[in-house]
N, C-alpha and C positions, 0 to 999 in steps of 0.2 A: 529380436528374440525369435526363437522357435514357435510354430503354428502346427497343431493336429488338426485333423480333418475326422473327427467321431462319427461314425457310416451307422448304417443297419435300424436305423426307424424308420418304421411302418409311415410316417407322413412325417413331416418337418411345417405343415402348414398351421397346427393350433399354437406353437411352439413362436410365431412370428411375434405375436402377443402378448408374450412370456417376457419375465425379466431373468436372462440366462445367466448363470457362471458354472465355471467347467470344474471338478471339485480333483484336484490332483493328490491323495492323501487326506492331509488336513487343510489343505489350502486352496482356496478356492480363487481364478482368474475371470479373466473378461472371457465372454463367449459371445459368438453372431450363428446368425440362421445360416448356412448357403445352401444351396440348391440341391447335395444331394449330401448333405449332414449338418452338425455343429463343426462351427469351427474354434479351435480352444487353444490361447497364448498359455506355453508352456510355463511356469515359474522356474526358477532355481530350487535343487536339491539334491537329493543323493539318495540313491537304494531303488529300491520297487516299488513302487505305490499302487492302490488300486484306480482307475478312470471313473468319475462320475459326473451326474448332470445338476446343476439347481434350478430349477424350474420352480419360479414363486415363490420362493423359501424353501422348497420340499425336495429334500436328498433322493435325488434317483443313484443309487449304486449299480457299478456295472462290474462286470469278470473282467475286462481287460484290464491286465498288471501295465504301466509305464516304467521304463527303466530309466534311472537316470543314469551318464556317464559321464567320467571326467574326458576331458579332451584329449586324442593321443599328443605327445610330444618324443620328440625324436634327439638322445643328444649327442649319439657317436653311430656311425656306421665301420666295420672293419673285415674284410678291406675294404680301400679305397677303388683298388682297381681288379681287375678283373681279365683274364683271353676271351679274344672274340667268338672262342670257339663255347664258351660258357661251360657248364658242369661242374663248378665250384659254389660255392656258396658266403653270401654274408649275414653277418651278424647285427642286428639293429639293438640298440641300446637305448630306452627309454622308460617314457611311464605311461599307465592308464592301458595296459594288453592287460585286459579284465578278461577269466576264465570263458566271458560267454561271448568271446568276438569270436569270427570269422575274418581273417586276416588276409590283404593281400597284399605284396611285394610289389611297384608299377617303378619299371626301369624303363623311362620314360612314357612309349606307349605300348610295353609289354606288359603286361600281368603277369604273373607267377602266385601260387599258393604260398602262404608262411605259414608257419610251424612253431607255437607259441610256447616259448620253453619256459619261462615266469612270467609274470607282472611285470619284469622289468627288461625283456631281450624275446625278441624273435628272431627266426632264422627263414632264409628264403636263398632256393638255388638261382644262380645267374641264368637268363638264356643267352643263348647263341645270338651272336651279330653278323652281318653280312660284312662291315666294315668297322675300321675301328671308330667310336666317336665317345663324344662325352655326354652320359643321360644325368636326369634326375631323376633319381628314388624316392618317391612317397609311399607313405603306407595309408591304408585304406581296410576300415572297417567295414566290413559287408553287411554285417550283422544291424549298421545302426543306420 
């Protein structure tokens, strides 16, 4: 599973003595001390939630919001190919391009910016190749 690292207290040393959990919404995980925060097993969910601590039994609430997101999936790219000279552009067709990504195109180990036209299709321009070959395209949330 996924692990935060909750920063910004004043000490972490009375807290060793503590019985932690990390309160994600309503739900509350395992928590440990380290060295320069809490560390806090994410659970399963969806939407915003707010971060908090339990120390003892007693709700420490915090302002940092956790997003949850779906995983990207990718089911068509179109086209397939592309000139090496690039300046065209393809079309990714999937799910989970959530309003608040920042998206990137990686045509092999290019980057390119994408351009999120729904939830379900992003677009990104090809670069230029020095020769012809065959890459693979991932796409890459920045945002998460």
């Amino acid at each position: 599973g996924t692990r935060i690292l909750l920063t910004g207290f004043a000490s972490t040393e009375i807290l060793l003595h503590s019985e932690l959990k990390c309160r994600f919404g309503g739900q509350e995980t395992h928590a440990t001390v380290e060295s320069n925060g809490i560390g806090c097993n994410v659970p399963n969910g969806t939407g915003d939630v707010v971060v908090g601590v339990v120390a003892n039994g007693t709700t420490h609430e915090g302002t940092q919001i956790f997003r949850f997101r779906n995983p990207l999936a990718v089911s068509k790219v179109a086209p397939h190919t592309s000139s090496i000279d690039g300046g065209g552009t393809v079309t990714v067709v999937g799910n989970g391009f959530h309003a608040h990504g920042i998206y990137e195109c990686r045509f092999g180990d290019m980057s390119v910016k994408a351009r999120r036209l729904d939830e379900q299709q992003l677009r990104c321009a090809v670069p230029a190749y020095d020769v012809p070959e065959t890459v693979y395209l991932s796409i890459v949330d920045a945002e998460a």
